[in-house]
C-alpha positions in Angstrom: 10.7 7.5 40.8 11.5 5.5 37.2 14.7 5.5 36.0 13.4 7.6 33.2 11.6 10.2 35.5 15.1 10.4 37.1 16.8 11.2 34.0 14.5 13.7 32.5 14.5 15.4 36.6 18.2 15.8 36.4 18.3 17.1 32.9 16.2 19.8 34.2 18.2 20.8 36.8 21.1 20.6 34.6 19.3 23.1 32.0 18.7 25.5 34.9 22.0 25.8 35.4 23.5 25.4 31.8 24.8 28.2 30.1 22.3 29.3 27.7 24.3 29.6 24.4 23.3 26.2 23.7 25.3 25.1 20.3 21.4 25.1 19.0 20.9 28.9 19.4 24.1 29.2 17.7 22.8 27.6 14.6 20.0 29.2 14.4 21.7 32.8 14.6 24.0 32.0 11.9 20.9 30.6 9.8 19.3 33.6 10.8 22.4 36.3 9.7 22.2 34.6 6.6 19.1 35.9 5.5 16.7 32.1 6.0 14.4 34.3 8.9 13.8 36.1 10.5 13.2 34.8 13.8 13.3 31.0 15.1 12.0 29.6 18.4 12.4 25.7 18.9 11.6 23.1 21.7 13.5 19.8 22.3 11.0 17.4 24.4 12.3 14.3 25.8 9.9 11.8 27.9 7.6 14.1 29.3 9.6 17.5 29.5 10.8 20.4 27.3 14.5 20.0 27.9 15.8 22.9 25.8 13.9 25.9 24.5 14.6 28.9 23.3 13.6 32.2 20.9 15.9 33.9 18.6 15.5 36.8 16.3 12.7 39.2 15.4 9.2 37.8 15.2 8.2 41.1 13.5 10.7 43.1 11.3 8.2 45.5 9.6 6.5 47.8 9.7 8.5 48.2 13.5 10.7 45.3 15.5 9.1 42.9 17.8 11.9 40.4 19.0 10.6 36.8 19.6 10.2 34.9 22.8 9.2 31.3 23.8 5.5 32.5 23.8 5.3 34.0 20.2 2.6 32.8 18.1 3.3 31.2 14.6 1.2 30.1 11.7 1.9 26.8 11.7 1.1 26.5 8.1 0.6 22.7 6.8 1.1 22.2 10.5 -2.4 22.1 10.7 -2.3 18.9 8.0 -1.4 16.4 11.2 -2.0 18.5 14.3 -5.2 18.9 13.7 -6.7 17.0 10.0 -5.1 13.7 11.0 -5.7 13.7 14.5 -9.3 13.9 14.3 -8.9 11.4 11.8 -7.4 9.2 14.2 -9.6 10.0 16.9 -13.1 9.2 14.5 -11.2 6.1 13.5 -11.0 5.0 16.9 -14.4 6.0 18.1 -15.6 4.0 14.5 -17.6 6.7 12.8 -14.2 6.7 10.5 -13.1 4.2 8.7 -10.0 4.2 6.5 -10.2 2.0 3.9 -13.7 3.6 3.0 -14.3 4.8 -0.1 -14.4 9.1 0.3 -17.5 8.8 -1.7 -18.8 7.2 1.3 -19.0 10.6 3.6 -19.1 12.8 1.0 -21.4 12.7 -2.1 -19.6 14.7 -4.4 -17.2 12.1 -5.0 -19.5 9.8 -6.1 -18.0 9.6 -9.5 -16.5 6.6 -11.5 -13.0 8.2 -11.4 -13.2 9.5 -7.6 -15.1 6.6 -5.8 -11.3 5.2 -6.2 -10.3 7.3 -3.5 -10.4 6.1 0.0 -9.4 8.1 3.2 -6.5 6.2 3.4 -5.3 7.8 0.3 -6.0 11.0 1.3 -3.9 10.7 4.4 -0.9 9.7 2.6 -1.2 11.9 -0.2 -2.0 9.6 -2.7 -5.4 10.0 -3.8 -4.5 11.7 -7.5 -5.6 14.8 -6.8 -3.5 17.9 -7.7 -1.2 19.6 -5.2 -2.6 23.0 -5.5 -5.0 25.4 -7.0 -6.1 28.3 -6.3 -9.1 27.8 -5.0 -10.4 31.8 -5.0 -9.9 32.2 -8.6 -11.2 29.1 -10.1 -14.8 29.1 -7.7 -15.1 32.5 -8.8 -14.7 33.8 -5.2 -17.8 31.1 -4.5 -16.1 29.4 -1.1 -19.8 26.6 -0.9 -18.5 26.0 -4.4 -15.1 24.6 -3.4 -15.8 20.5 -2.6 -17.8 20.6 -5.6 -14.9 22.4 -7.5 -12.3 20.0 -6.1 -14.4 17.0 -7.1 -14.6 17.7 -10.8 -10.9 18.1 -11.3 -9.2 15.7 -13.4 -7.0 13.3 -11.8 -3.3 14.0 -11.8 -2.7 10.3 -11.5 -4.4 7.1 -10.4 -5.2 6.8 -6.6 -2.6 4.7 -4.8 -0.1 4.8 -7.6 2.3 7.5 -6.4 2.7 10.5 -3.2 2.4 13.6 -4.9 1.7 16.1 -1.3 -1.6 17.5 -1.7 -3.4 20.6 -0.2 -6.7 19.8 -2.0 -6.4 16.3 -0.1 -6.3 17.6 3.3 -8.8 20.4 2.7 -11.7 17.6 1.3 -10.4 15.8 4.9 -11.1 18.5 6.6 -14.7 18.3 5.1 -15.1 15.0 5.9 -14.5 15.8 9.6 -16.9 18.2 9.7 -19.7 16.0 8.1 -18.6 13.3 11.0 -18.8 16.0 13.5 -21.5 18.0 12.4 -20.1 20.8 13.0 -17.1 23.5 11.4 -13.6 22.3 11.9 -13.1 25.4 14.3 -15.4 23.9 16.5 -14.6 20.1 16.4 -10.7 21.3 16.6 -11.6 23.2 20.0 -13.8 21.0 21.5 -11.9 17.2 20.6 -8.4 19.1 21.4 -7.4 22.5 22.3 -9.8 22.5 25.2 -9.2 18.7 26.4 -5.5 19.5 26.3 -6.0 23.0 27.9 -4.4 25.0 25.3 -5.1 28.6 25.3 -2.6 30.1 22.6 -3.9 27.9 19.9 -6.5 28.4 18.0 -7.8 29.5 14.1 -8.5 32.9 13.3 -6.5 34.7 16.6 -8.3 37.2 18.2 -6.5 40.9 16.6 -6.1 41.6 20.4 -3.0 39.6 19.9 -1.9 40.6 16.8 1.3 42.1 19.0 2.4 38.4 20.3 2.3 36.9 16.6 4.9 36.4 14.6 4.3 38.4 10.9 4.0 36.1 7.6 4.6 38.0 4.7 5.4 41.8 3.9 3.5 42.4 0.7 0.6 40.0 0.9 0.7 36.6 -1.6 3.1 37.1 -4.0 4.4 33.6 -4.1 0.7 32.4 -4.2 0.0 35.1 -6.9 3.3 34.2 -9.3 1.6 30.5 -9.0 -1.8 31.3 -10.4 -0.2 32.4 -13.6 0.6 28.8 -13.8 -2.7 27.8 -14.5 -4.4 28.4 -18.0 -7.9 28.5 -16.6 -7.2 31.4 -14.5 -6.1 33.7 -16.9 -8.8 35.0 -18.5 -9.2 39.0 -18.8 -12.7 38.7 -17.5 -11.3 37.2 -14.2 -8.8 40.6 -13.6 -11.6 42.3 -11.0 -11.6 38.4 -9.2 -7.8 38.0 -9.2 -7.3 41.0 -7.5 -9.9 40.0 -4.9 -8.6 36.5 -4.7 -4.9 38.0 -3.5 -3.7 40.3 -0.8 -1.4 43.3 -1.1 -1.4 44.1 2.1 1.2 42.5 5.4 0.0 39.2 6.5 0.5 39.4 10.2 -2.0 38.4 12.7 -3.9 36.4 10.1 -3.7 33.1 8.0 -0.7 33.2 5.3 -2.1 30.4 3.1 -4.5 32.1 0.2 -7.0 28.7 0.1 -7.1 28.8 3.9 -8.0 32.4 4.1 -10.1 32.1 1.1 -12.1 29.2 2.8 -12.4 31.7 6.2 -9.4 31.4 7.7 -9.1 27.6 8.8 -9.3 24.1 6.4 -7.5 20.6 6.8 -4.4 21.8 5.1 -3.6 25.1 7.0 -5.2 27.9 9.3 -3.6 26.8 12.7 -1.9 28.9 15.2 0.0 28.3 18.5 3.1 28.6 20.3 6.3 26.6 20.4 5.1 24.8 24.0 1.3 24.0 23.2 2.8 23.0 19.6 4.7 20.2 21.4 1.9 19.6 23.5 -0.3 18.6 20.5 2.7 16.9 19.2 2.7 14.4 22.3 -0.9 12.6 21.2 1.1 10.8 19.0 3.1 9.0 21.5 1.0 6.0 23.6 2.5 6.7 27.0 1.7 10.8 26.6 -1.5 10.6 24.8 -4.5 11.7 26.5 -6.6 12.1 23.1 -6.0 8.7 21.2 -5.7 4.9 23.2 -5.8 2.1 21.5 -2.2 1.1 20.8 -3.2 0.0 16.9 -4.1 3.8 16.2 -0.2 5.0 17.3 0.8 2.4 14.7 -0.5 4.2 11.7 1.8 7.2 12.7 5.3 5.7 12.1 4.2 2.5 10.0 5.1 3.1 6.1 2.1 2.9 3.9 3.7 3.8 0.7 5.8 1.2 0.2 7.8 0.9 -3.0 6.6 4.2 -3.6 8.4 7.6 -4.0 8.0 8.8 -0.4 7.9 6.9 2.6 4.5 8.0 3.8 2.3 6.6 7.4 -1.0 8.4 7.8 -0.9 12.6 8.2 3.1 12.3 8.3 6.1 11.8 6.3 8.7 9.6 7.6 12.0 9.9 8.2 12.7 6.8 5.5 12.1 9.1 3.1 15.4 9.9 1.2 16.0 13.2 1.6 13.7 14.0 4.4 14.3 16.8 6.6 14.8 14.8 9.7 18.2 14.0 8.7 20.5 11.5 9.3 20.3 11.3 13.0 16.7 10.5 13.4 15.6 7.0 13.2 13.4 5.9 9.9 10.7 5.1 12.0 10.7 9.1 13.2 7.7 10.7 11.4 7.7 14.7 10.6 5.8 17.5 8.8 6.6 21.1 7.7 4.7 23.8 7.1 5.5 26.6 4.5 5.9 29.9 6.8 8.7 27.8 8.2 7.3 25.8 10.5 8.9 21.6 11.5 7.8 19.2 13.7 9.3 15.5 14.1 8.8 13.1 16.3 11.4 9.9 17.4 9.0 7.7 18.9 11.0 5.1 19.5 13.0 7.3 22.2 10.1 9.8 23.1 11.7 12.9 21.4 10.5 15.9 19.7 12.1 18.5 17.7 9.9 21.5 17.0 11.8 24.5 14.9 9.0 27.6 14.0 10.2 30.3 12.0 8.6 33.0 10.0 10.7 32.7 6.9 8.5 33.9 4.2 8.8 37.7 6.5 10.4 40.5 5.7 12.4 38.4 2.5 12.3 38.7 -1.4 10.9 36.2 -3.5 12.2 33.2 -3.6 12.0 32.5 0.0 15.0 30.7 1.7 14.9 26.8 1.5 15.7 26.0 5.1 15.8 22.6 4.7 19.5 22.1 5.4 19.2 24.1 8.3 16.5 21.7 9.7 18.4 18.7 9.5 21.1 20.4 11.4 18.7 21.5 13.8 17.7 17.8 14.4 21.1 16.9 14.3 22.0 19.3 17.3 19.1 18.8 19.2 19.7 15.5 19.0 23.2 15.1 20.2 22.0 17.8 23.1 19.5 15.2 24.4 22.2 12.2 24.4 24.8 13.7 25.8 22.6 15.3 28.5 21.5 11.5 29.0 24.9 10.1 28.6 26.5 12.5 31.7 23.4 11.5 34.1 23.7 8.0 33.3 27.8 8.2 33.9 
């Protein structure tokens, strides 16, 4: 045995006998009294092993209490942007039916314009392909979901490709179309088929089956309020004409058991930018392709590099491809993660980083946007503390064995 199987073997047996108020679950019930969520489960992974997991809270407060466990499902939310959007990019990178530097205009016609053949993949990956964050996407195709490449290839430009990181949905849902004209085939099936099945996941998926509506955590209580407060935002969705389509376009109803995101449920439920559902273990487990000595998915050792290496320089994000890095001032990994570390949230309350350098992950679901008032609780301090914790956990686990 490795010195490093040694030390994750030990840490396991010391876990097994560790009291289980860990100063993490602490946290996390005082973030939780204070109105951020509802419920929280979170994984700390180090070299090969969950090394501290746990579920607090309710994963359901309304209409009736469901408490969470380690095996409540979340909606990962934006999630979806690297764990699946950029992983098949990497893996069509690697197999060379991606390549990119190429021009988007390249796999999918409707960019074929003099403003948009600017764009490249690339771009798109690190959010700086011009196009605006959000619209809604209902509203604006006139509840027409064919209509929506074409719809986000005619928008203007917010600014010009490669010039600034301005996080886009409408750049990870065109990736997700460009997967799909690779693969041939709906992002559902190229998502199941090029990872959940190769990795043996069965609690992850798009669309979950409403046999286990029971095991997921709940979204929001009175449908899209936040998304519906947003539309009024935009002058060409405010006409009275559109009233019948604007109350298709948004729920009233609880989102539980079903996608949170408006576009993504618009668009059937799955897209690049959101639609994915899992657990806090087979979350991690998707999270470990990123690392070369765990990944069974990805292999040449150039691909890993585009994960932590900063494309964006000089820009106002530090930004590698599908991830934000932890370079990035005011990043939620904190202080105590490396700047090489590379992360992602998603909006229901949903974090993942990842410390390649020392093979850690920190994975934190929640269902904040449950049960609460507009505006939703910005968690963000609460993650970096979170990180901060889990990380001292992991070193001073390491520190006694090696002692």
């Amino acid at each position: 045995m490795n010195n490093r199987s040694h030390i994750t073997s030990t840490i396991r047996q010391q876990l097994a006998a560790a009291s289980p108020a860990a100063p993490v679950d602490g946290l996390l019930d005082e973030s939780s009294r204070d109105g951020e969520f509802s419920s929280a489960v979170y994984a700390v992974w180090h070299a090969g092993t969950i090394v501290h997991a746990n579920a607090r809270g309710h994963a359901v407060r309304s209409p009736r209490i469901i408490n969470a466990t380690r095996d409540t499902i979340y909606d990962l939310a934006s999630l979806t942007k690297p764990l699946v959007t950029t992983l098949l990019c990497a893996i069509f990178i690697e197999r060379g039916t991606l390549k990119l530097d190429a021009p988007v205009s390249h796999y999918l016609p409707a960019f074929d314009t003099p403003d948009k053949r600017l764009i490249t993949t690339r771009h798109l990956l690190t959010h700086t392909g011009g196009l605006p964050a959000w619209r809604p996407l209902c509203l604006l195709t006139k509840a027409q979901s064919a209509q929506t490449l074409s719809h986000i290839a005619r928008l203007e430009l917010a600014y010009r490709p490669g010039a600034q990181v301005v996080y886009s949905d409408l750049g990870f849902i065109t990736l997700g179309m460009m997967c799909e004209r690779i693969g041939e085939t709906s992002l559902a099936t190229l998502a199941a088929r090029e990872i959940f099945e190769p990795l043996n996941l069965t609690h992850t998926f798009f669309n979950p089956p409403a046999s286990l509506r029971e095991t997921i955590a709940a979204s929001e209580s009175h449908g899209n309020l936040y998304e519906r407060d947003m539309s009024a935002t935009h002058d060409d969705t405010t006409d009275d004409e559109d009233d019948d389509n604007r109350a298709s376009c948004f729920r009233t109803r609880p989102i539980w058991g079903e996608v949170h995101d408006g576009n993504a449920h618009f668009l059937g439920g799955l897209a690049g930018h959101a639609g994915l559902f899992s657990n806090i273990a087979e979350t991690v487990t998707i999270a470990t392709q990123f690392l070369p000595r765990h990944s069974n998915l990805l292999h040449d050792p150039a691909t890993f590099r585009l994960f932590d290496t900063d494309m964006t320089p000089d820009l106002n994000e530090a930004r590698a491809m599908g991830w934000q890095l932890a370079a990035t001032p005011e990043s939620t990994a904190g202080t105590s993660l490396p700047p090489s570390s590379f992360g992602h949230l998603g909006f229901t309350g949903t974090s993942l980083w990842i410390d390649g350098a020392h093979e850690n992950i920190f994975a934190l679901l929640t269902n904040r946007t449950h049960d609460h008032p507009l505006p939703f609780a910005n968690i963000n301090r609460t993650r970096r503390r979170f990180h901060t914790t889990a990380n001292e956990l992991i070193h001073r686990l390491i520190g006694s064995i090696k002692k």
